[in-house]
N, CA, C and O of each residue as an XYZ file, in Angstrom:
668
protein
N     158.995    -52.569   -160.495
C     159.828    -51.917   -159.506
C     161.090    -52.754   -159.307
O     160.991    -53.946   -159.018
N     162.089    -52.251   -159.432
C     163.491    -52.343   -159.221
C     163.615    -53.004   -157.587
O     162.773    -52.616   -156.777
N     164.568    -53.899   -157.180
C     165.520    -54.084   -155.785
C     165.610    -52.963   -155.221
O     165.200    -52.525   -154.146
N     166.273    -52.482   -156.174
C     166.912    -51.108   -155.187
C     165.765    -49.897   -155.009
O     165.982    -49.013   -154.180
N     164.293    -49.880   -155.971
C     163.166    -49.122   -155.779
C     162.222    -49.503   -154.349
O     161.364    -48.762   -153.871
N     162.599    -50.764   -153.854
C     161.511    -51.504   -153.289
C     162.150    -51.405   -151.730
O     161.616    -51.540   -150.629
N     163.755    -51.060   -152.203
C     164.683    -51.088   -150.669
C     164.086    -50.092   -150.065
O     163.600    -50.220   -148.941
N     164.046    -48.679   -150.931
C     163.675    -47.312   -150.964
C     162.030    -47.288   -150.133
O     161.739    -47.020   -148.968
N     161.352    -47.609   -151.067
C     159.961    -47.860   -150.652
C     159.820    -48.602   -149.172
O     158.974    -48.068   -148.454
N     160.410    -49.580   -148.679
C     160.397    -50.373   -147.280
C     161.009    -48.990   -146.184
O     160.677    -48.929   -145.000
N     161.538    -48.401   -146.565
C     161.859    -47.180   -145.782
C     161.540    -46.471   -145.106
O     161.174    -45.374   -145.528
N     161.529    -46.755   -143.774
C     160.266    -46.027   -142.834
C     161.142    -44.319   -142.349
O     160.945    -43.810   -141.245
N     162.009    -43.717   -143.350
C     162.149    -42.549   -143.549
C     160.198    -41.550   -143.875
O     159.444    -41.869   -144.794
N     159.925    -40.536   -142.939
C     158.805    -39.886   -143.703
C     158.714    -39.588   -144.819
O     159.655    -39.144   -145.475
N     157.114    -39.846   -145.418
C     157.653    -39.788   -147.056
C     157.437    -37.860   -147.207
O     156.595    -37.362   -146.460
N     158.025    -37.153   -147.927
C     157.869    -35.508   -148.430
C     156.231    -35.278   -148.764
O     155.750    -35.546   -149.865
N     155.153    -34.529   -147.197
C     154.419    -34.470   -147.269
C     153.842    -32.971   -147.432
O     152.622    -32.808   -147.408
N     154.602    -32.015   -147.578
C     155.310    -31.444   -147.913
C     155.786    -30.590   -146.253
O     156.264    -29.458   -146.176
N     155.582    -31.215   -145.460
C     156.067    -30.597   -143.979
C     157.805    -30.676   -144.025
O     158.466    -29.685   -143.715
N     158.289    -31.640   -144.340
C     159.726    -31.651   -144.570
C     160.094    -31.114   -146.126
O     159.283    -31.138   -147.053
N     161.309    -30.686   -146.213
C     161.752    -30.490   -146.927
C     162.387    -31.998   -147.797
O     162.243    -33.159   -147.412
N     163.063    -31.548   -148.979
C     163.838    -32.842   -150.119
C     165.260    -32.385   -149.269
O     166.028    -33.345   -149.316
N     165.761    -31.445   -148.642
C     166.675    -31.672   -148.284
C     167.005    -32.423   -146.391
O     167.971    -33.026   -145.922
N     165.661    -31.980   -145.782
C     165.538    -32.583   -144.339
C     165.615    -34.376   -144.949
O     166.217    -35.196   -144.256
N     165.092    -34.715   -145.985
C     165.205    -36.180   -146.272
C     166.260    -36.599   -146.790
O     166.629    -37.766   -146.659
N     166.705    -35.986   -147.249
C     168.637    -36.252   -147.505
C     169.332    -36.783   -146.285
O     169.820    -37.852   -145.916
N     169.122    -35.273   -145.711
C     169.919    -35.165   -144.292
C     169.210    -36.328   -143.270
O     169.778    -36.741   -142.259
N     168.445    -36.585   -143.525
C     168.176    -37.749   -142.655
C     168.579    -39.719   -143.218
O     168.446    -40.785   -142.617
N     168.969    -39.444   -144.291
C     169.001    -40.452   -145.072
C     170.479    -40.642   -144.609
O     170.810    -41.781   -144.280
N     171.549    -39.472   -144.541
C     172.853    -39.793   -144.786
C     172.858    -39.742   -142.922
O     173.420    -40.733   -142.455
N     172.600    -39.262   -142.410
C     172.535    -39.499   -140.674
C     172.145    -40.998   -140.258
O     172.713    -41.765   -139.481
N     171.044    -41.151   -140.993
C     170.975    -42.989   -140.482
C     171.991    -43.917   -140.953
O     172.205    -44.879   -140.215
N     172.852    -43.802   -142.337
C     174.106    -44.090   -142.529
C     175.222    -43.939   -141.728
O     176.386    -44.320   -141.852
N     174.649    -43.321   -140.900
C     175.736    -42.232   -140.328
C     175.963    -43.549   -138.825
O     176.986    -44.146   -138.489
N     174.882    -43.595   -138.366
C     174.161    -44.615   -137.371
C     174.248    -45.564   -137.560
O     174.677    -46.246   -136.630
N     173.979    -46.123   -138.604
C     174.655    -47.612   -138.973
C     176.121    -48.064   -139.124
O     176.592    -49.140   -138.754
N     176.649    -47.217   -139.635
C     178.433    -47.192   -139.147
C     178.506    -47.611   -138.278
O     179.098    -48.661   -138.025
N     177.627    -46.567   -137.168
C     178.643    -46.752   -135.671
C     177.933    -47.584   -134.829
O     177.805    -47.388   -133.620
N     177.160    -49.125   -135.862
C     176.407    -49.908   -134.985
C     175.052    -49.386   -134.449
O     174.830    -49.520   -133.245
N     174.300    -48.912   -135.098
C     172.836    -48.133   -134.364
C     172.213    -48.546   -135.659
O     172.728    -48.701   -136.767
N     170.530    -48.738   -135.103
C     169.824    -49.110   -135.569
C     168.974    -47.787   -135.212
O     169.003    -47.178   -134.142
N     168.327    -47.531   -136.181
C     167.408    -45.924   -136.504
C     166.123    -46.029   -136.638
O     165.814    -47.045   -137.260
N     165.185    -45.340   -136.282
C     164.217    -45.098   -136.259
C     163.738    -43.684   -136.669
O     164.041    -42.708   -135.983
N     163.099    -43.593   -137.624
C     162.348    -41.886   -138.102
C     161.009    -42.049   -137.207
O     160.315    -43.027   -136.926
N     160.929    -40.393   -136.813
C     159.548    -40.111   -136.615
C     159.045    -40.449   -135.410
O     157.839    -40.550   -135.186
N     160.361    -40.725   -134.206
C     160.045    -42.421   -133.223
C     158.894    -40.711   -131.854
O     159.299    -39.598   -131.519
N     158.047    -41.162   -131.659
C     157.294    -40.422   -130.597
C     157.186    -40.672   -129.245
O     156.544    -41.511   -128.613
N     158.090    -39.602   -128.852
C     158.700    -39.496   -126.750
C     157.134    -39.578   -126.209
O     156.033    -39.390   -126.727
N     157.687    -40.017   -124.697
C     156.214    -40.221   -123.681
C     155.850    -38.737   -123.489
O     154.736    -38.437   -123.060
N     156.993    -37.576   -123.875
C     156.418    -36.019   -123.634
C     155.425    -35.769   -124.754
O     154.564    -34.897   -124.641
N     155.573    -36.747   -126.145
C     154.388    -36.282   -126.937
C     155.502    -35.463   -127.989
O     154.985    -34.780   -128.873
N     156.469    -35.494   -127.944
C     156.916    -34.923   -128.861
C     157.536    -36.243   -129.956
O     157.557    -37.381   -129.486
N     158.073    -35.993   -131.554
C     158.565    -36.890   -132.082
C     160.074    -36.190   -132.528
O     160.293    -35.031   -132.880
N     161.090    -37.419   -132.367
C     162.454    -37.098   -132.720
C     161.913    -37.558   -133.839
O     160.939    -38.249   -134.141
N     163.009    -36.860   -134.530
C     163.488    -36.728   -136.607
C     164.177    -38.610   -136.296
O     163.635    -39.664   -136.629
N     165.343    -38.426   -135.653
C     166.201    -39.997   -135.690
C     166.253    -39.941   -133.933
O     166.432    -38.969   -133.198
N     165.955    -41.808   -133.502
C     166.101    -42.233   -132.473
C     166.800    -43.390   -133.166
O     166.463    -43.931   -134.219
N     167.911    -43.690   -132.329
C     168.922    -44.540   -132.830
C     169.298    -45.826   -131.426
O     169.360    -45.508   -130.239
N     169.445    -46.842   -131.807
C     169.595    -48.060   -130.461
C     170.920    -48.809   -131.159
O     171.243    -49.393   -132.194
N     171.652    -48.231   -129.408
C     173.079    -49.437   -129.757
C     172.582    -51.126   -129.443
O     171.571    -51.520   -128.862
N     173.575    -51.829   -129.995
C     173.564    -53.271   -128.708
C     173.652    -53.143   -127.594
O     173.145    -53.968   -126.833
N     174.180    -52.295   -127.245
C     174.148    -52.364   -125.519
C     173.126    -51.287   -125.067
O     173.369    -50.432   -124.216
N     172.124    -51.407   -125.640
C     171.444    -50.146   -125.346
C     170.965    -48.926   -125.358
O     169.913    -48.330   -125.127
N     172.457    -48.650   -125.826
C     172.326    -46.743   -125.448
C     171.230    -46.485   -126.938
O     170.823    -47.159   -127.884
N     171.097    -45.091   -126.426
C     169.944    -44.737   -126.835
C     170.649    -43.220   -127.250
O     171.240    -42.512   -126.435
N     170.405    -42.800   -129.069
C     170.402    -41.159   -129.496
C     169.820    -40.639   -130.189
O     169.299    -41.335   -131.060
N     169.626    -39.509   -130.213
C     168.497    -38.835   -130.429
C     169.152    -38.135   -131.714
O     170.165    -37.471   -131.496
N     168.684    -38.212   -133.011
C     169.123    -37.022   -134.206
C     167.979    -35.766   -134.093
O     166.791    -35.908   -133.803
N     168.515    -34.804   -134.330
C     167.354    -33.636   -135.012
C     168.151    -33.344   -136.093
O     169.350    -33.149   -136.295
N     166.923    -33.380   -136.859
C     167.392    -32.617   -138.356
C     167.722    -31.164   -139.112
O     166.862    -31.017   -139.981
N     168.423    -30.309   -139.106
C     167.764    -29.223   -139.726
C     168.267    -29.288   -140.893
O     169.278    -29.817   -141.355
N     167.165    -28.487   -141.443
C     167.756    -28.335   -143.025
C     167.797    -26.870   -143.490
O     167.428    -26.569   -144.626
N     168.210    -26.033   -142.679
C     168.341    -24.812   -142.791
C     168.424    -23.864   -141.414
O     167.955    -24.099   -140.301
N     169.045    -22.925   -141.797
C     169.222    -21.745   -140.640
C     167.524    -21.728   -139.751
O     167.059    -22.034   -138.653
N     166.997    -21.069   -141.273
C     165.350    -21.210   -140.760
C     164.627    -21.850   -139.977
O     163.851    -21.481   -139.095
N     165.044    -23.234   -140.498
C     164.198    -24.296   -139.280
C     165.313    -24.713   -138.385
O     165.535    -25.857   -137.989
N     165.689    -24.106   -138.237
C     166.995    -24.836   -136.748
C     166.495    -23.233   -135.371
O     166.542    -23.438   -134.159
N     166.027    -21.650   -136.044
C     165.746    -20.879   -135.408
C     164.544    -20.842   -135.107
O     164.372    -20.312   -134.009
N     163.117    -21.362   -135.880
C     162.112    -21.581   -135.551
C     161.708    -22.805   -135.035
O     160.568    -23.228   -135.230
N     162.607    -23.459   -134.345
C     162.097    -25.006   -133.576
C     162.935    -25.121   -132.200
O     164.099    -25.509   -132.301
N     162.326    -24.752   -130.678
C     163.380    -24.839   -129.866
C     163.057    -25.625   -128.772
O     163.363    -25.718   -127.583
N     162.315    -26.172   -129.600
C     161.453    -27.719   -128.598
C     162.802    -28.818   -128.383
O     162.646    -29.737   -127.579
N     164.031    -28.700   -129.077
C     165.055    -29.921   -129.223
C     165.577    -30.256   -127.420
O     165.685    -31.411   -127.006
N     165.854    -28.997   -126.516
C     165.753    -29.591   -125.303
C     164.877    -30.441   -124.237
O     165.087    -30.926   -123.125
N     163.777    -30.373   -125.151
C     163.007    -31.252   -124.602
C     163.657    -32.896   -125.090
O     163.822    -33.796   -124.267
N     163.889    -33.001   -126.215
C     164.385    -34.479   -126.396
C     165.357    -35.341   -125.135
O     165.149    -36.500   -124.776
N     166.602    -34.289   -124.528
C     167.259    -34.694   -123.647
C     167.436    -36.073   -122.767
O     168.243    -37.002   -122.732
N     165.889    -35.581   -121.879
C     165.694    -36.368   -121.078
C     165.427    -38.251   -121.611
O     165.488    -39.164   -120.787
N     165.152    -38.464   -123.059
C     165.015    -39.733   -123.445
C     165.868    -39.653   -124.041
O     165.334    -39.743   -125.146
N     167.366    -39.492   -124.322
C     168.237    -40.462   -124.815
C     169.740    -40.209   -123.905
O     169.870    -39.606   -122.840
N     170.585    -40.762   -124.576
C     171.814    -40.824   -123.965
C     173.081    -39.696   -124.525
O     174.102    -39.146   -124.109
N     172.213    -39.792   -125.771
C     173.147    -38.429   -126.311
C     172.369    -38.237   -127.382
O     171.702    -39.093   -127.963
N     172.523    -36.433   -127.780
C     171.487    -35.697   -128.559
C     172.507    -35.066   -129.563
O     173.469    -34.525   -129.019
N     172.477    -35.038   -130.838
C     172.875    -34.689   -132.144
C     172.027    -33.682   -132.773
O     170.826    -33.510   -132.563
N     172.596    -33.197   -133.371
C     172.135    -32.401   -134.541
C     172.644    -32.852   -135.967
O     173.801    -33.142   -136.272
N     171.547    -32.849   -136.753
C     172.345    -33.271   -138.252
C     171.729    -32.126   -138.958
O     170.633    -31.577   -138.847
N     173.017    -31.876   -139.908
C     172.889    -31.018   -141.122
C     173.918    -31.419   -141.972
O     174.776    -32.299   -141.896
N     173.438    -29.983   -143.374
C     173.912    -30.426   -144.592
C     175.200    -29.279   -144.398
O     175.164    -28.179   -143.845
N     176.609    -30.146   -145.233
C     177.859    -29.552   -145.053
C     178.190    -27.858   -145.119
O     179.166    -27.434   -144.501
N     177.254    -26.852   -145.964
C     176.932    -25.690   -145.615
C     176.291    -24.790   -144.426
O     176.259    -23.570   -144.263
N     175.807    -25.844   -143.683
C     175.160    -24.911   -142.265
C     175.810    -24.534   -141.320
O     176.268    -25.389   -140.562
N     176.031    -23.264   -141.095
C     176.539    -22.602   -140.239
C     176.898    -23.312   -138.950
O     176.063    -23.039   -138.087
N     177.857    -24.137   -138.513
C     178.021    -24.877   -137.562
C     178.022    -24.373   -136.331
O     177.696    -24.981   -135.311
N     178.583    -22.666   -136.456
C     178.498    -21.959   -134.955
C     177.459    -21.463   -134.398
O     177.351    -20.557   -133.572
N     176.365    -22.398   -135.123
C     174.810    -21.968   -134.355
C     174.406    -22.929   -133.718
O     173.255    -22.846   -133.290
N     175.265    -24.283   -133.404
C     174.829    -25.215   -133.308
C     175.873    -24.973   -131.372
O     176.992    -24.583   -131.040
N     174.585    -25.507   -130.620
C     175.357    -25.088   -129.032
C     176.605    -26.286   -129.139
O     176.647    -27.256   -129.896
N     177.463    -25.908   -128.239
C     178.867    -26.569   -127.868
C     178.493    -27.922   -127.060
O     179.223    -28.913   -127.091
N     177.388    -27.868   -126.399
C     177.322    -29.303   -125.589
C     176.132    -30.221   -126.372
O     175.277    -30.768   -125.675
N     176.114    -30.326   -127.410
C     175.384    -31.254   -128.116
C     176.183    -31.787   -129.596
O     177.022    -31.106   -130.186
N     175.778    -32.971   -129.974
C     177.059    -33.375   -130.787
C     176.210    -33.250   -132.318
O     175.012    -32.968   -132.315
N     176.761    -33.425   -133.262
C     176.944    -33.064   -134.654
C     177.325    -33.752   -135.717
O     178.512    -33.994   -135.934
N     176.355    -34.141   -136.493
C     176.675    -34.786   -137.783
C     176.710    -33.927   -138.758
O     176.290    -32.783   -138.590
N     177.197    -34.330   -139.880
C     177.089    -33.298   -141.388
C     176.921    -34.347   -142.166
O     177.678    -35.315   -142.234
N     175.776    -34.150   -142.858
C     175.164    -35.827   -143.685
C     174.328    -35.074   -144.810
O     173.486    -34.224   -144.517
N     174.722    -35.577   -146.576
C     173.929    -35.415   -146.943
C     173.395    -36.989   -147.852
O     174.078    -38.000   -147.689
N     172.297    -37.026   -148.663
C     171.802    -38.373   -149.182
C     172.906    -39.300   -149.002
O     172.416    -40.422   -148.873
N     173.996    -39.337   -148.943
C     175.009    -40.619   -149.355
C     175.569    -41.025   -148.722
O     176.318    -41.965   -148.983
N     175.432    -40.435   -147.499
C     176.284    -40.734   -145.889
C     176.713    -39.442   -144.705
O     175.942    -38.540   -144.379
N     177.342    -39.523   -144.472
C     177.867    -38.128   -143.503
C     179.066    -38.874   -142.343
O     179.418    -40.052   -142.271
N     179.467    -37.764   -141.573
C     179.936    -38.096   -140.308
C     179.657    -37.316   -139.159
O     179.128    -36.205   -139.198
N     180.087    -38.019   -137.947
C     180.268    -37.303   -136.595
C     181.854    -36.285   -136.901
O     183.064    -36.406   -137.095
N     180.712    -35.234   -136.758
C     182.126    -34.084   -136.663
C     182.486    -33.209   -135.460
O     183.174    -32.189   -135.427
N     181.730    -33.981   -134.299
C     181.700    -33.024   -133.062
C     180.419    -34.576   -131.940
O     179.190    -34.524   -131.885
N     181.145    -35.473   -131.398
C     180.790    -36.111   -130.314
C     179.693    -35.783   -129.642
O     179.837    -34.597   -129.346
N     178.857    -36.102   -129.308
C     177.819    -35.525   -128.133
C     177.816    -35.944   -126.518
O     177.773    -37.131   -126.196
N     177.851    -35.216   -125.845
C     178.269    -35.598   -124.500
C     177.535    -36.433   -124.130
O     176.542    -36.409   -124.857
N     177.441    -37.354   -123.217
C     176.964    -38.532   -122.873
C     176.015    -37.820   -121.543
O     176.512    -36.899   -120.895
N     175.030    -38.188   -121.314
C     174.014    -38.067   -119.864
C     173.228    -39.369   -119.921
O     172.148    -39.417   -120.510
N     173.910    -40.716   -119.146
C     172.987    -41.346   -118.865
C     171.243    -41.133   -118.213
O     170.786    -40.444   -117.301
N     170.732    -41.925   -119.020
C     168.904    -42.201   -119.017
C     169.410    -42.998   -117.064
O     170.451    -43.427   -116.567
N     168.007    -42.816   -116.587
C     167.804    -43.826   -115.315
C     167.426    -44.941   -116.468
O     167.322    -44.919   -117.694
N     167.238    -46.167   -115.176
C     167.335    -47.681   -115.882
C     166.051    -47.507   -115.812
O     165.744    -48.627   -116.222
N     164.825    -46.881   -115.576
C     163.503    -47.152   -115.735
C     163.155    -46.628   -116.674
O     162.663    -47.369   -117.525
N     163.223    -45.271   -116.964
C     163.580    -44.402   -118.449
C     163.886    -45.302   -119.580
O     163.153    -45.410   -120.563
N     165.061    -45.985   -119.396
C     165.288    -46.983   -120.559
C     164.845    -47.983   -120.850
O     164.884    -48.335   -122.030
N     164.324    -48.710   -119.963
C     163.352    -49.591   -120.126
C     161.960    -49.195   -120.676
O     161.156    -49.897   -121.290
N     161.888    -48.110   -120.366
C     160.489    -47.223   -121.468
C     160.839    -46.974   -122.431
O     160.569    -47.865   -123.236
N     161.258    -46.307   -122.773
C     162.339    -46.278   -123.656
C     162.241    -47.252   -124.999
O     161.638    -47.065   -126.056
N     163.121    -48.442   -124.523
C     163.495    -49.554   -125.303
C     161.931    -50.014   -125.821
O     161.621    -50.097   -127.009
N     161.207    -50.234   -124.921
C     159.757    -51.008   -124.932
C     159.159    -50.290   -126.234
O     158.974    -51.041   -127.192
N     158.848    -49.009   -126.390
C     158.416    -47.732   -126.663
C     159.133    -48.530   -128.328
O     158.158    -48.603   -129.075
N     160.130    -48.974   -128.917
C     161.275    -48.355   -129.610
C     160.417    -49.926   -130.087
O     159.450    -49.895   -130.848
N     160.766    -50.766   -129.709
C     160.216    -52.026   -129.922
C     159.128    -52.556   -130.422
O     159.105    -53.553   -131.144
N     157.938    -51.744   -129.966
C     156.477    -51.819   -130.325
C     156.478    -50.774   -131.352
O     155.668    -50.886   -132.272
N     157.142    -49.941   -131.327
C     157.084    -48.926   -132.881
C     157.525    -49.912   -134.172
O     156.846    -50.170   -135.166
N     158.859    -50.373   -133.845
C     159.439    -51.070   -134.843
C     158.152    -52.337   -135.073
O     157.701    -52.623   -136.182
N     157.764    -52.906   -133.928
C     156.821    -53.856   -134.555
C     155.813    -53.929   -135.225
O     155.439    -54.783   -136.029
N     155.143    -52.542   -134.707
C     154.067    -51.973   -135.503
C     154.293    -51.565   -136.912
O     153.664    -52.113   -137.817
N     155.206    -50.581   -137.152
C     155.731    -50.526   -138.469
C     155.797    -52.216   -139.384
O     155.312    -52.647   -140.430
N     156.373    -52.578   -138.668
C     156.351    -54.054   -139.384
C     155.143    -54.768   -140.037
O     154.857    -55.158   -141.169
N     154.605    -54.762   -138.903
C     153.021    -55.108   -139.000
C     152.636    -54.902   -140.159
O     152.487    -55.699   -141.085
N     152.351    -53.021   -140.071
C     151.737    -52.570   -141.060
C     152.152    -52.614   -142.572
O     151.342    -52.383   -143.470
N     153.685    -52.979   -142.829
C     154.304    -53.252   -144.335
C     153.568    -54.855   -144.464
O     153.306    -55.359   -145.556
N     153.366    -55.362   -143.466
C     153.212    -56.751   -144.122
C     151.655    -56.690   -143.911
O     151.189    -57.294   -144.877
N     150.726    -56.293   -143.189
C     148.977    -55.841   -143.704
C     148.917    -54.643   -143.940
O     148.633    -53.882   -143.015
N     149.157    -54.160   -145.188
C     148.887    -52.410   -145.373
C     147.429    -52.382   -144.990
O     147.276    -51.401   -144.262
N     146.480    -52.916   -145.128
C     144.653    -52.718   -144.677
C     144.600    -52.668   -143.452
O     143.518    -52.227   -143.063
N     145.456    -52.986   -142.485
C     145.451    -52.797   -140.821
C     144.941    -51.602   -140.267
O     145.410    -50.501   -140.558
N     144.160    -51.739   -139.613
C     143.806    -49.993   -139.275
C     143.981    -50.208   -137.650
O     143.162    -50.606   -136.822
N     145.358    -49.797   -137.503
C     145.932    -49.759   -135.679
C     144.999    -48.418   -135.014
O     144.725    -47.283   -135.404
N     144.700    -49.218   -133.832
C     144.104    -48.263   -132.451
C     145.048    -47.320   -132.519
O     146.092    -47.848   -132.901
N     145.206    -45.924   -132.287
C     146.241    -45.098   -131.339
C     147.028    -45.473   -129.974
O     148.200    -45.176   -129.745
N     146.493    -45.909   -129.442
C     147.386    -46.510   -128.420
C     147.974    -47.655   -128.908
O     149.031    -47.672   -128.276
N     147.975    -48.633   -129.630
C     148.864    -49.643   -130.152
C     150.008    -48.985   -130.611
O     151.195    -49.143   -130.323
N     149.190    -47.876   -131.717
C     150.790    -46.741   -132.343
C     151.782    -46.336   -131.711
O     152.974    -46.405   -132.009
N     151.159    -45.802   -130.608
C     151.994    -44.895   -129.495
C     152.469    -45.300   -128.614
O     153.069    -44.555   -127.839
């Protein structure tokens, strides 16, 4: 295995189980690029205290906290309308898609990436709604013990974590 196979592999992007699409993993590939530009550190798959999981949860240095959803088609952007639930845990909520998706389906008060495998950009800001400071402190904690756990588990793949350690 190659450097650049092994970068790939350390990638806590979901691997195509076949619940996502090859193109939801694009679009999520060039959105966390997207996040790293602008100083954010990303998380796939990261799971809210409502029990739901964002596609991308993203952490500035100073905190702030955003939320990506992915779509990778008309289809799954009309059959998924759970995304207002994300709201309440971050600071600002995105949508990412690939440079063909109909952008005027996407509501006016949520902001917008267009990303495919190789990068993307913000093509539409997302309005800001500060989190309370207790929220974020769950939040952060939440974001922290994921990342550590993930860690964990690349460096003992035989680990078999409790559910509540996960979560």
């Amino acid at each position: 295995m190659s450097e650049a196979d092994s970068v790939e592999f350390i990638s806590d992007l979901p691997q195509d189980d076949g619940r996502q699409s090859l193109a939801a993993l694009a679009i999520a590939r060039g959105a966390g690029r997207v996040l790293h530009a602008h100083g954010y550190c990303r998380m796939a798959e990261f799971t809210l205290a409502n029990g739901r999981r964002a596609d991308l949860a993203a952490l500035s240095p100073a905190g702030e906290i955003w939320i990506v959803e992915i779509k990778s088609s008309v289809i799954d952007y009309r059959s998924d309308q759970k995304w207002p639930e994300y709201r309440d845990y971050c600071d600002r909520f995105f949508f990412a898609v690939q440079s063909d998706f109909p952008r005027e389906l996407i509501p006016e008060d949520v902001g917008l990436i267009v990303a495919d495998r190789f990068g993307g950009e913000v093509v539409r800001s997302a309005p800001e709604h500060r989190l309370s400071s207790g929220r974020r402190k769950a939040i952060l904690l939440q974001f922290a013990r994921t990342a550590a756990i993930r860690l964990h588990a690349l460096a003992d793949p035989g680990i078999v974590l409790e559910k509540s350690v996960r979560e």
